[in-house]
PDB file of N, CA, C and O in Angstrom:
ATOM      1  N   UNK A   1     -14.792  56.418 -39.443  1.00  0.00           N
ATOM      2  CA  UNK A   1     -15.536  57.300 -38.556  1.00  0.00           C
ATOM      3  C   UNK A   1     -17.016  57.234 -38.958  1.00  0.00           C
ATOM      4  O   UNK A   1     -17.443  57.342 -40.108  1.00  0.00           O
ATOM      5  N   UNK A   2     -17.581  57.082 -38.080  1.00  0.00           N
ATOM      6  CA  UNK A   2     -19.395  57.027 -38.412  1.00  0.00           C
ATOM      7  C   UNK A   2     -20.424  58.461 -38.204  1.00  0.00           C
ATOM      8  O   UNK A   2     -20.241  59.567 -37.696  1.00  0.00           O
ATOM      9  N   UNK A   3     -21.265  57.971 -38.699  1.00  0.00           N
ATOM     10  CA  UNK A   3     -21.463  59.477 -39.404  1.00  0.00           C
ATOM     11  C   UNK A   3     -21.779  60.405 -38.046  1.00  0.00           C
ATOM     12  O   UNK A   3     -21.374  61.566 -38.098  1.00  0.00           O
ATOM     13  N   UNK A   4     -22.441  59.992 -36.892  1.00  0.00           N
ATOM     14  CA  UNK A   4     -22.326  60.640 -35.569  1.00  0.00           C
ATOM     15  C   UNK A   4     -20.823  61.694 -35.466  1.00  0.00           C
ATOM     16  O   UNK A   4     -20.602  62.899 -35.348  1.00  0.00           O
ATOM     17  N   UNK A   5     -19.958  60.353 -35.596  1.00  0.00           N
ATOM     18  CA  UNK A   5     -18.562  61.083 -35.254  1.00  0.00           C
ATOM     19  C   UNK A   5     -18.416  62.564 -36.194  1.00  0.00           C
ATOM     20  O   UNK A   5     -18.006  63.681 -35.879  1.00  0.00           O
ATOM     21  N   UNK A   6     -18.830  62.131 -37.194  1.00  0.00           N
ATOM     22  CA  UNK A   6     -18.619  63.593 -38.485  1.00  0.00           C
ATOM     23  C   UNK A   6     -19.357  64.729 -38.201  1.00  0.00           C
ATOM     24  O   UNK A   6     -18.926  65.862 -38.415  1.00  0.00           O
ATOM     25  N   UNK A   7     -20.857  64.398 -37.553  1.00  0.00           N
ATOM     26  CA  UNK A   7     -21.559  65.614 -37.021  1.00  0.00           C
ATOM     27  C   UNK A   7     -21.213  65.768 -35.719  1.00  0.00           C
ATOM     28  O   UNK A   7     -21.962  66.543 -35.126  1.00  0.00           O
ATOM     29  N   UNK A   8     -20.544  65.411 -35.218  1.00  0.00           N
ATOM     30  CA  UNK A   8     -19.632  66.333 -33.870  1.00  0.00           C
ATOM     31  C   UNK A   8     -18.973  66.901 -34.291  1.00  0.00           C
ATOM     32  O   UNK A   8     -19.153  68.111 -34.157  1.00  0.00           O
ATOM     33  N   UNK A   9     -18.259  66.626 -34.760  1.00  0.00           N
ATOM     34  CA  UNK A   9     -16.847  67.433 -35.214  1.00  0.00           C
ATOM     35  C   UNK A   9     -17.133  68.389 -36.168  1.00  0.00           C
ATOM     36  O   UNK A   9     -16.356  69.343 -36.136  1.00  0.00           O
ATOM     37  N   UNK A  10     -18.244  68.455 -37.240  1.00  0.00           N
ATOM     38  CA  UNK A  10     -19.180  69.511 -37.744  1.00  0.00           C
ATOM     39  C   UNK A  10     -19.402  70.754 -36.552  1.00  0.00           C
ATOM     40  O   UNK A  10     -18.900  71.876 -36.502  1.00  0.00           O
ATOM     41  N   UNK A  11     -20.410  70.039 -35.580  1.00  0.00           N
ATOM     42  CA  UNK A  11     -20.688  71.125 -34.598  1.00  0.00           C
ATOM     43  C   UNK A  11     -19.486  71.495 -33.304  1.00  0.00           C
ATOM     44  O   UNK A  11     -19.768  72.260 -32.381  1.00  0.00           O
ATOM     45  N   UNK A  12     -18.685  71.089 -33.380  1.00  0.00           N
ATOM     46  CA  UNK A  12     -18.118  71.909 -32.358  1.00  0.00           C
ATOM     47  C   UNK A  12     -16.833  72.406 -33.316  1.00  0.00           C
ATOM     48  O   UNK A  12     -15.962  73.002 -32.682  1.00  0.00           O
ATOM     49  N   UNK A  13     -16.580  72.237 -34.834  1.00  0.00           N
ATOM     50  CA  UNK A  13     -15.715  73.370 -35.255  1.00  0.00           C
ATOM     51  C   UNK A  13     -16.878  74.482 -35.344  1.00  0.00           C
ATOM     52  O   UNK A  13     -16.077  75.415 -35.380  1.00  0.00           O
ATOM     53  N   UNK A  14     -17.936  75.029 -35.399  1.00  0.00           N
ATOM     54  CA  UNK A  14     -18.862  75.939 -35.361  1.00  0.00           C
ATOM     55  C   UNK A  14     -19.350  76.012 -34.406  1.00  0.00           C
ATOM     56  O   UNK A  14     -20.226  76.875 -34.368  1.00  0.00           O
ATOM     57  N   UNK A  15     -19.163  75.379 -33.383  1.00  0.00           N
ATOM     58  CA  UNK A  15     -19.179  75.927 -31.939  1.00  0.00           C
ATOM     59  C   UNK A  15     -18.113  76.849 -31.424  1.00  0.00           C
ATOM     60  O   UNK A  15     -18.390  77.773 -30.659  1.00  0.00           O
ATOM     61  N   UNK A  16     -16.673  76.554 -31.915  1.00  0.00           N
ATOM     62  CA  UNK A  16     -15.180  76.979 -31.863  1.00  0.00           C
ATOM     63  C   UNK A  16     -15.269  78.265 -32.425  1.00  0.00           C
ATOM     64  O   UNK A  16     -15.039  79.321 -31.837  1.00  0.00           O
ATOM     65  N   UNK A  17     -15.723  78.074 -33.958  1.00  0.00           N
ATOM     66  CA  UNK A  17     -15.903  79.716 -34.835  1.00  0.00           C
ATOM     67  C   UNK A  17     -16.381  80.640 -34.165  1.00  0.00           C
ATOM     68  O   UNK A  17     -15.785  81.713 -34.067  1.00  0.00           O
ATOM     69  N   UNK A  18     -18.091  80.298 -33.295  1.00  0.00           N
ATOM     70  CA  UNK A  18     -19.078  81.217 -32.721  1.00  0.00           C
ATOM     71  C   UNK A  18     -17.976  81.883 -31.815  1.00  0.00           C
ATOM     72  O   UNK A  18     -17.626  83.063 -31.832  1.00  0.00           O
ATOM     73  N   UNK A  19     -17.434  80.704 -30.898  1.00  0.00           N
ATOM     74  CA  UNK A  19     -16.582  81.496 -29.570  1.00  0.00           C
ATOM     75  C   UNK A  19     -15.431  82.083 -30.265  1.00  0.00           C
ATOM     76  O   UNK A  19     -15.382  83.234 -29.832  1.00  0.00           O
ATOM     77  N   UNK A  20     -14.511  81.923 -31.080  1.00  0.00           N
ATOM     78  CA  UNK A  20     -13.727  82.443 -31.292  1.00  0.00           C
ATOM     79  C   UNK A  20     -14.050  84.187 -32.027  1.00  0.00           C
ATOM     80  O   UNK A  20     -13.266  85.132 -32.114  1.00  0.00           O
ATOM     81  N   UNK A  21     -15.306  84.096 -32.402  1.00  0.00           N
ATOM     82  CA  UNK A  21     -15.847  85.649 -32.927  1.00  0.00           C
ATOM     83  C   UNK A  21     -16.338  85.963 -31.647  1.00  0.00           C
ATOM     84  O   UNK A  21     -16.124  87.149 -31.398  1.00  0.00           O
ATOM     85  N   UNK A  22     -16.811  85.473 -30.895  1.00  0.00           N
ATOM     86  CA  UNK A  22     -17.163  86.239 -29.647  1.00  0.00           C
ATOM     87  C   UNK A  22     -16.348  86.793 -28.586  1.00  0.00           C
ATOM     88  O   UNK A  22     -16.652  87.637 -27.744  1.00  0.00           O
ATOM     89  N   UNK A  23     -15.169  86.122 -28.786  1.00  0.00           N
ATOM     90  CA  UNK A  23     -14.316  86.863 -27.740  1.00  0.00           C
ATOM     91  C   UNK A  23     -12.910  87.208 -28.422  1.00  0.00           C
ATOM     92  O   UNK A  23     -11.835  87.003 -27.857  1.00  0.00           O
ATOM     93  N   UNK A  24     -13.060  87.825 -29.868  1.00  0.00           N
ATOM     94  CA  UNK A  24     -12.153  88.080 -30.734  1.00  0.00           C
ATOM     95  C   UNK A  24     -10.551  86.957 -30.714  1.00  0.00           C
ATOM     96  O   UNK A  24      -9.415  87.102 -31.164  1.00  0.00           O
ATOM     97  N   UNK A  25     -11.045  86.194 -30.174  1.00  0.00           N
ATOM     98  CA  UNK A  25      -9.429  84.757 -30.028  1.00  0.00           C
ATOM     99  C   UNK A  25      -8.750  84.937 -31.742  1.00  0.00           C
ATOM    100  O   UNK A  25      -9.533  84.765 -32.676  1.00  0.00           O
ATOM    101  N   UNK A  26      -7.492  85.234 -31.992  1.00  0.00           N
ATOM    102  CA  UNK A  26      -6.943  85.098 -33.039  1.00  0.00           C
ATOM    103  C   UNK A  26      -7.524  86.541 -33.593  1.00  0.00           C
ATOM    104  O   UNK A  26      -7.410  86.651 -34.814  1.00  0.00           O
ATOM    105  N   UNK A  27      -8.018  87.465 -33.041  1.00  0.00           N
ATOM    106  CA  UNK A  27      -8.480  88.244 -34.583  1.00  0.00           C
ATOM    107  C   UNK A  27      -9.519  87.879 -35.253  1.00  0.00           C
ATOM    108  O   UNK A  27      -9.516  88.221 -36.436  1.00  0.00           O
ATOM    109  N   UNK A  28     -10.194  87.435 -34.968  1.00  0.00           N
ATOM    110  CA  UNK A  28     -11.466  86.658 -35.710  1.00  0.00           C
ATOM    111  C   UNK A  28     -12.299  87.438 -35.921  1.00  0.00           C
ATOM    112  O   UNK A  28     -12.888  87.116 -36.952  1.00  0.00           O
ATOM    113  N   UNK A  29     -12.786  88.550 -35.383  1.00  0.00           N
ATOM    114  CA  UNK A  29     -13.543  89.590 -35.780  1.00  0.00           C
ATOM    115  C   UNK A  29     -13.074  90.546 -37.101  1.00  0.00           C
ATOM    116  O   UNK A  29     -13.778  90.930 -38.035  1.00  0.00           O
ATOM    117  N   UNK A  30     -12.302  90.678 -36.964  1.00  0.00           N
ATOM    118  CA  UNK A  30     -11.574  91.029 -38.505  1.00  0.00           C
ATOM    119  C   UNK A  30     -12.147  90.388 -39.495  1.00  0.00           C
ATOM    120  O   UNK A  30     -12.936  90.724 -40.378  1.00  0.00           O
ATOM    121  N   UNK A  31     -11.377  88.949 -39.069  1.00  0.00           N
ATOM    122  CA  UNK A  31     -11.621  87.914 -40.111  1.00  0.00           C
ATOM    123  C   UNK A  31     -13.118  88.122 -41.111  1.00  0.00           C
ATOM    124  O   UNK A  31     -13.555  88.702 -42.105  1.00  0.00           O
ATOM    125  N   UNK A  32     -13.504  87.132 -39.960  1.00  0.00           N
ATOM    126  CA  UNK A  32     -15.074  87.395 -40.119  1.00  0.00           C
ATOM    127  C   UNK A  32     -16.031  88.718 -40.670  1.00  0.00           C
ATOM    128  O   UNK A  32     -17.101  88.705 -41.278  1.00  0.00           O
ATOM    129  N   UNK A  33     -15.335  89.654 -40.280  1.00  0.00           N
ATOM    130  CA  UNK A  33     -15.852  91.259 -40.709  1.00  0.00           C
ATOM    131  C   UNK A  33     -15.826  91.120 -42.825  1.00  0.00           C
ATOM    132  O   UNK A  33     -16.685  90.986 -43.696  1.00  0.00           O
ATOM    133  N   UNK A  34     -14.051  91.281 -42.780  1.00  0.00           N
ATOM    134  CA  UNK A  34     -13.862  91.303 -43.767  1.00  0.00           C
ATOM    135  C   UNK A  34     -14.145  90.175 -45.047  1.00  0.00           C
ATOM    136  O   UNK A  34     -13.933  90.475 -46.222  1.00  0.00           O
ATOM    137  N   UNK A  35     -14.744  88.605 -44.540  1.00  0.00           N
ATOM    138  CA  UNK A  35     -15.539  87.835 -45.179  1.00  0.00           C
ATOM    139  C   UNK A  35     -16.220  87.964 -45.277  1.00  0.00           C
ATOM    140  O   UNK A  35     -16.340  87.707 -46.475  1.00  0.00           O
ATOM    141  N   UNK A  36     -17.445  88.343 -44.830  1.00  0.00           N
ATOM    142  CA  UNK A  36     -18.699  89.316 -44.735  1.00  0.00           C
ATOM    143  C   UNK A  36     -18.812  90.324 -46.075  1.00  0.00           C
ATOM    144  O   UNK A  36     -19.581  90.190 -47.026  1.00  0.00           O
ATOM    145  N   UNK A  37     -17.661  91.529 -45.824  1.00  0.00           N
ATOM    146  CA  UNK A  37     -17.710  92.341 -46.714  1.00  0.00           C
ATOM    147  C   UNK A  37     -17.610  91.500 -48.311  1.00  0.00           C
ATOM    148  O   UNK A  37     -18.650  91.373 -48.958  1.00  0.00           O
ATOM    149  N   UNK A  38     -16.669  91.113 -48.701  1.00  0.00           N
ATOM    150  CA  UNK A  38     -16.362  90.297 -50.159  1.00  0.00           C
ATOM    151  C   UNK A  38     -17.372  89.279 -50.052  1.00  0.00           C
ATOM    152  O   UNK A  38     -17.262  88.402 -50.909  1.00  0.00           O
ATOM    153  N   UNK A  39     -18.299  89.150 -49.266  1.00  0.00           N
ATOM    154  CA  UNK A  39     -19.311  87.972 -49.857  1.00  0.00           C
ATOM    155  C   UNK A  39     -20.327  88.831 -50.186  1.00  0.00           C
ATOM    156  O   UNK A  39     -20.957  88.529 -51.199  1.00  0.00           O
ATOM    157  N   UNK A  40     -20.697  89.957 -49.515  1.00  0.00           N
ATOM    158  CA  UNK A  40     -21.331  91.121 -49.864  1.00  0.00           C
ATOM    159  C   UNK A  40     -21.177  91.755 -51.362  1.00  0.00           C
ATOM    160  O   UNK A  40     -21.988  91.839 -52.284  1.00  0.00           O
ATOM    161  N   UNK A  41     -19.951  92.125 -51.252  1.00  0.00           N
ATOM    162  CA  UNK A  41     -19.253  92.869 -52.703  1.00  0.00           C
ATOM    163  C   UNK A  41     -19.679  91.216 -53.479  1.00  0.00           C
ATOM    164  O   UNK A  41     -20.712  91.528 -54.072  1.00  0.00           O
ATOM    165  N   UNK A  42     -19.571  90.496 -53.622  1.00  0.00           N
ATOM    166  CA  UNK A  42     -19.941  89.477 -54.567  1.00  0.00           C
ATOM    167  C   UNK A  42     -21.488  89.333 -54.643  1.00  0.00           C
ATOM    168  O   UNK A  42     -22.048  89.503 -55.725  1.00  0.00           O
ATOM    169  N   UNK A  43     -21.991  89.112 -53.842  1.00  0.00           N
ATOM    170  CA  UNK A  43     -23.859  88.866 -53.867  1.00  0.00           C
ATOM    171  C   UNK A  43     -24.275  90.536 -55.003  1.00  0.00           C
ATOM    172  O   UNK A  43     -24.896  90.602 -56.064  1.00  0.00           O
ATOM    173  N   UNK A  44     -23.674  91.538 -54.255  1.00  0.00           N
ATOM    174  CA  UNK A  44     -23.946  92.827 -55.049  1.00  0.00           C
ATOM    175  C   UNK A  44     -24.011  93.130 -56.960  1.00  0.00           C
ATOM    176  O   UNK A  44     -24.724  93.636 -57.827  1.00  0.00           O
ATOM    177  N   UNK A  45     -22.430  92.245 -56.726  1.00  0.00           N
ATOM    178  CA  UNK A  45     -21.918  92.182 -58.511  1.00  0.00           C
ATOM    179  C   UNK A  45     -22.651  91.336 -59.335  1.00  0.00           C
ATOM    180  O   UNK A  45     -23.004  91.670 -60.466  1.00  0.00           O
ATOM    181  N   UNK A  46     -23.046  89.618 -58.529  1.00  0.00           N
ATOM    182  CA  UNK A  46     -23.986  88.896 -59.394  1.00  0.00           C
ATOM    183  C   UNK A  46     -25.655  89.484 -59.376  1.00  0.00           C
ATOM    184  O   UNK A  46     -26.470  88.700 -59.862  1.00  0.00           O
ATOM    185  N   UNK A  47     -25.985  90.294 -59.052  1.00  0.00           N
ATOM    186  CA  UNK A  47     -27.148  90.905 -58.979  1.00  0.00           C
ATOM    187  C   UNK A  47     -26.564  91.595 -59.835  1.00  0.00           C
ATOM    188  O   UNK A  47     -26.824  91.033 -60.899  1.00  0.00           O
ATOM    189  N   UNK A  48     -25.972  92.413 -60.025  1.00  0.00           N
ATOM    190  CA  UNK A  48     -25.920  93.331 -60.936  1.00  0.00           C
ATOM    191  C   UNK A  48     -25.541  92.485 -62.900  1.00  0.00           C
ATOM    192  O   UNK A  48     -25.441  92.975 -64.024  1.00  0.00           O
ATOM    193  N   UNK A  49     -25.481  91.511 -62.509  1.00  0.00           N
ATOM    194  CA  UNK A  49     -24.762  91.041 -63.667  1.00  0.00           C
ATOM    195  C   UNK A  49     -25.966  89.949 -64.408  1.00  0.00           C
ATOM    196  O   UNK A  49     -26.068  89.682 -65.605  1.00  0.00           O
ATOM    197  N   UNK A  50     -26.927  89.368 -63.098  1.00  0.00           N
ATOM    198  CA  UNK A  50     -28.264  88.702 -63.235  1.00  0.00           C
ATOM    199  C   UNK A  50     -28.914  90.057 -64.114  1.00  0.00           C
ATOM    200  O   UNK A  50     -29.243  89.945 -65.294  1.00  0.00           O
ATOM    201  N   UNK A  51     -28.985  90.797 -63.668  1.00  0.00           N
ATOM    202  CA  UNK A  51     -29.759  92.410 -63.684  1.00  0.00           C
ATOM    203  C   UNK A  51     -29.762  92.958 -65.304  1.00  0.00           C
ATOM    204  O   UNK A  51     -30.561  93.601 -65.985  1.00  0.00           O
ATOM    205  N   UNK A  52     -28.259  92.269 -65.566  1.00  0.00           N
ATOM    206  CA  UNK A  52     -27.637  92.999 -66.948  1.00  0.00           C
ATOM    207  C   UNK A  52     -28.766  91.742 -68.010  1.00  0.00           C
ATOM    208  O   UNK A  52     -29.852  91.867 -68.577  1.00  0.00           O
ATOM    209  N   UNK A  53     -27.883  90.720 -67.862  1.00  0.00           N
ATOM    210  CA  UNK A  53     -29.031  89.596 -68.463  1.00  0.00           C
ATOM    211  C   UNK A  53     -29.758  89.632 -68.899  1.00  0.00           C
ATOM    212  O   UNK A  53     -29.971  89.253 -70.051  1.00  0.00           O
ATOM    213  N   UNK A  54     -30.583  90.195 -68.024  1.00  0.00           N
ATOM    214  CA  UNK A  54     -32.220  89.441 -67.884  1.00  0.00           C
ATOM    215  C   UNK A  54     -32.716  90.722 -68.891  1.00  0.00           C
ATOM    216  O   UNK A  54     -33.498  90.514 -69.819  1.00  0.00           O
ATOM    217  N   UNK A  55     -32.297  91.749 -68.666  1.00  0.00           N
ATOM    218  CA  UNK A  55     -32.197  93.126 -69.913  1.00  0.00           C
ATOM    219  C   UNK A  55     -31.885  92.717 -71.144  1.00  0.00           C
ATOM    220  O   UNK A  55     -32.424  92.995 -72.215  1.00  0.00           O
ATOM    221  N   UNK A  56     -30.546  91.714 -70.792  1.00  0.00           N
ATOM    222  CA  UNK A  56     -30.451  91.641 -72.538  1.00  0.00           C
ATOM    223  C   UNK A  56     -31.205  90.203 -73.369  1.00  0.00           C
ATOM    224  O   UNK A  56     -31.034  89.845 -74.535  1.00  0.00           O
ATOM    225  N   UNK A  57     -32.290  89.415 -72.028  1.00  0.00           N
ATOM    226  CA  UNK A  57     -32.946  88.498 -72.555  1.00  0.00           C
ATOM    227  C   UNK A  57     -33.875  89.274 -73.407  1.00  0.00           C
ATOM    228  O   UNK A  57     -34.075  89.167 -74.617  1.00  0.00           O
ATOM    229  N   UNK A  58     -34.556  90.309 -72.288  1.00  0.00           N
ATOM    230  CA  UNK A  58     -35.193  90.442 -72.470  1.00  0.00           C
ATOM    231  C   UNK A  58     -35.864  91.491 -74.103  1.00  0.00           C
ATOM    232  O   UNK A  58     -36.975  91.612 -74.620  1.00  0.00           O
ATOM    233  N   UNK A  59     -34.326  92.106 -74.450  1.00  0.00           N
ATOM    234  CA  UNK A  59     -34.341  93.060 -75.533  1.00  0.00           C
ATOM    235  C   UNK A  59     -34.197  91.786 -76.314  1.00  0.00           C
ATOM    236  O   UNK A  59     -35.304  91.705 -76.846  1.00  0.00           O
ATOM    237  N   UNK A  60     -33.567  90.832 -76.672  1.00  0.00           N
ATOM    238  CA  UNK A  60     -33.664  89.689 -77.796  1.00  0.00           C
ATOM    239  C   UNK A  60     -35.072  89.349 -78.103  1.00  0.00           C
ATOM    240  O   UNK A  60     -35.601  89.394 -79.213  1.00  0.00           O
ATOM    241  N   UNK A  61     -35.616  88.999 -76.968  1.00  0.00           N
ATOM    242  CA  UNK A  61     -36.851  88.285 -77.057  1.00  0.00           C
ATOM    243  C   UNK A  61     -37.841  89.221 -77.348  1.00  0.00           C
ATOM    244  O   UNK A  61     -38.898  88.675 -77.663  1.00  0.00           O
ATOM    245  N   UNK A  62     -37.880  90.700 -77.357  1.00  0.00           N
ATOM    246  CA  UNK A  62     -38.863  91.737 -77.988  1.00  0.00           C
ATOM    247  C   UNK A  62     -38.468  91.575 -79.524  1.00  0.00           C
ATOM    248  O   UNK A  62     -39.304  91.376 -80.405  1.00  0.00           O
ATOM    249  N   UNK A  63     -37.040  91.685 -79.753  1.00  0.00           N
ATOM    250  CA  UNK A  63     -36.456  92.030 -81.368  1.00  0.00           C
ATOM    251  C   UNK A  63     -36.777  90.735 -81.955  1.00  0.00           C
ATOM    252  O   UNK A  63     -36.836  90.890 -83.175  1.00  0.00           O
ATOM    253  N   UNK A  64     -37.029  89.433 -81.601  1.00  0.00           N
ATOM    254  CA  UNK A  64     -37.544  88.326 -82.368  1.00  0.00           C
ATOM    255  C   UNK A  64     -38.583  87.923 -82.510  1.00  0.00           C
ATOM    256  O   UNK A  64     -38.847  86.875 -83.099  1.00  0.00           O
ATOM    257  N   UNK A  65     -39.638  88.927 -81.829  1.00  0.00           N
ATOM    258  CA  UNK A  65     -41.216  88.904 -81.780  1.00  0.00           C
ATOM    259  C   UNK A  65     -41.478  88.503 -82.942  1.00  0.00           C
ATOM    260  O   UNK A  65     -41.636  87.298 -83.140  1.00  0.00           O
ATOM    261  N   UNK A  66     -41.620  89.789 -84.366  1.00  0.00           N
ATOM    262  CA  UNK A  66     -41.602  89.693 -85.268  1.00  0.00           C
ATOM    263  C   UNK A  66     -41.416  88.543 -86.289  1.00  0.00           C
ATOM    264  O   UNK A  66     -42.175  88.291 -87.225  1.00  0.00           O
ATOM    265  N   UNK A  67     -40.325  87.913 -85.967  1.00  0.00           N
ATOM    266  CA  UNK A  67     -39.562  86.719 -86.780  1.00  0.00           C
ATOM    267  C   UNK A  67     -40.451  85.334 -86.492  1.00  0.00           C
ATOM    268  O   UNK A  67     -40.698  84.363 -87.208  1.00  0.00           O
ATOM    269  N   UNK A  68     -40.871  85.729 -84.926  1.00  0.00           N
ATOM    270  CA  UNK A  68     -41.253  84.208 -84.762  1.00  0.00           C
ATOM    271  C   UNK A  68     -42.950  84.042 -85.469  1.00  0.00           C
ATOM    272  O   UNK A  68     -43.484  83.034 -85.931  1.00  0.00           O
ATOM    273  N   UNK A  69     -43.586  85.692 -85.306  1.00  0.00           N
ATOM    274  CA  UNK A  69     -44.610  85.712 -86.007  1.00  0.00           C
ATOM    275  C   UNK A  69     -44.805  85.524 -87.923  1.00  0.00           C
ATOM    276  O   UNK A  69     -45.724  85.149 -88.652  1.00  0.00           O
ATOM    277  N   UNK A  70     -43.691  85.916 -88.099  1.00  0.00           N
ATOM    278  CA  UNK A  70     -43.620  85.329 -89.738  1.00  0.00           C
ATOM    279  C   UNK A  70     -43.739  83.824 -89.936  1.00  0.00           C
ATOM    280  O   UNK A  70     -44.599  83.207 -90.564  1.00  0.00           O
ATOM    281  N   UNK A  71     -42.519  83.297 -89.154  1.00  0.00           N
ATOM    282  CA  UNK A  71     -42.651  81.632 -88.682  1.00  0.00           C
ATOM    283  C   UNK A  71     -43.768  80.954 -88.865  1.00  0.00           C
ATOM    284  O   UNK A  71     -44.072  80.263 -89.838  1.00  0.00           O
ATOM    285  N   UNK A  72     -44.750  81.305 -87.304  1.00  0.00           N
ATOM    286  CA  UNK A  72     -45.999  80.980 -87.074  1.00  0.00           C
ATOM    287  C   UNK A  72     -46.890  81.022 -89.038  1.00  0.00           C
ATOM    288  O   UNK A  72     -47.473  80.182 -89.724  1.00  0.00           O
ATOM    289  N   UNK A  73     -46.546  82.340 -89.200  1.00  0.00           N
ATOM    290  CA  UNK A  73     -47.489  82.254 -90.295  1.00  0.00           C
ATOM    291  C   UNK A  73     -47.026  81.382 -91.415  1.00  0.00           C
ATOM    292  O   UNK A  73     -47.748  80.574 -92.000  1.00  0.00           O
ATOM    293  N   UNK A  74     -45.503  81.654 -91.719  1.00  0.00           N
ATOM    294  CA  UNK A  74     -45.296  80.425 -92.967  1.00  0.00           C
ATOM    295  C   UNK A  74     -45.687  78.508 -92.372  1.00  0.00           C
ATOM    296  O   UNK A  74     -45.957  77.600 -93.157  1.00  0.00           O
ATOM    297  N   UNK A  75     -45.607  78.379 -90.988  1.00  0.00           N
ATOM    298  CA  UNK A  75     -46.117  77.310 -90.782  1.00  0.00           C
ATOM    299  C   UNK A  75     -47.025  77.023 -91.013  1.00  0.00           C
ATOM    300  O   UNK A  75     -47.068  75.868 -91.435  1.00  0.00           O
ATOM    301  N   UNK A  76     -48.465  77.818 -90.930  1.00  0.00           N
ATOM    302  CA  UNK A  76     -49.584  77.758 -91.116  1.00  0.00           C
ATOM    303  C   UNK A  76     -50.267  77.444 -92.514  1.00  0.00           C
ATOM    304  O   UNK A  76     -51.343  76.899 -92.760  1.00  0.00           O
ATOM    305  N   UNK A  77     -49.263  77.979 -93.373  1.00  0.00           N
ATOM    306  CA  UNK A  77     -49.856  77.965 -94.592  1.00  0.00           C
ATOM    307  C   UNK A  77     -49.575  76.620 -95.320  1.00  0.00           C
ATOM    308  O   UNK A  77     -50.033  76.420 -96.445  1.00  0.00           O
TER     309      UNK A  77
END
């Protein structure tokens, strides 16, 4: 199949999805609703978990201030 053939069949299964949420065919509004929600509840949790991180980069990298400034100085000498 050449690559034309692959981007048809790309766009009209997402041509199929659009109509099938638009005129609820199969339940698809559900579907779709409730994928929505858990991609939501997920985007929410890795923010919150980026969030946690970047807190606990950021408390390391204050508490080793000190250390790296001793460093600096025994290098120097």
């Amino acid at each position: 199949m050449n690559l034309f053939g692959k981007i048809s069949i790309l766009i009209w299964t997402i041509v199929f999805i659009a109509a099938a949420i638009m005129f609820d065919w199969f339940g698809s509004r559900d579907i779709a609703e409730n994928l929505l929600d858990s991609s939501q509840t997920a985007v929410e949790k890795l923010s919150e978990t980026g969030d946690y991180m970047q807190d606990a980069i950021d408390v390391v990298s204050e508490s080793s201030e000190p250390v790296r400034e001793d460093v600096k100085e025994k290098v120097a000498e």
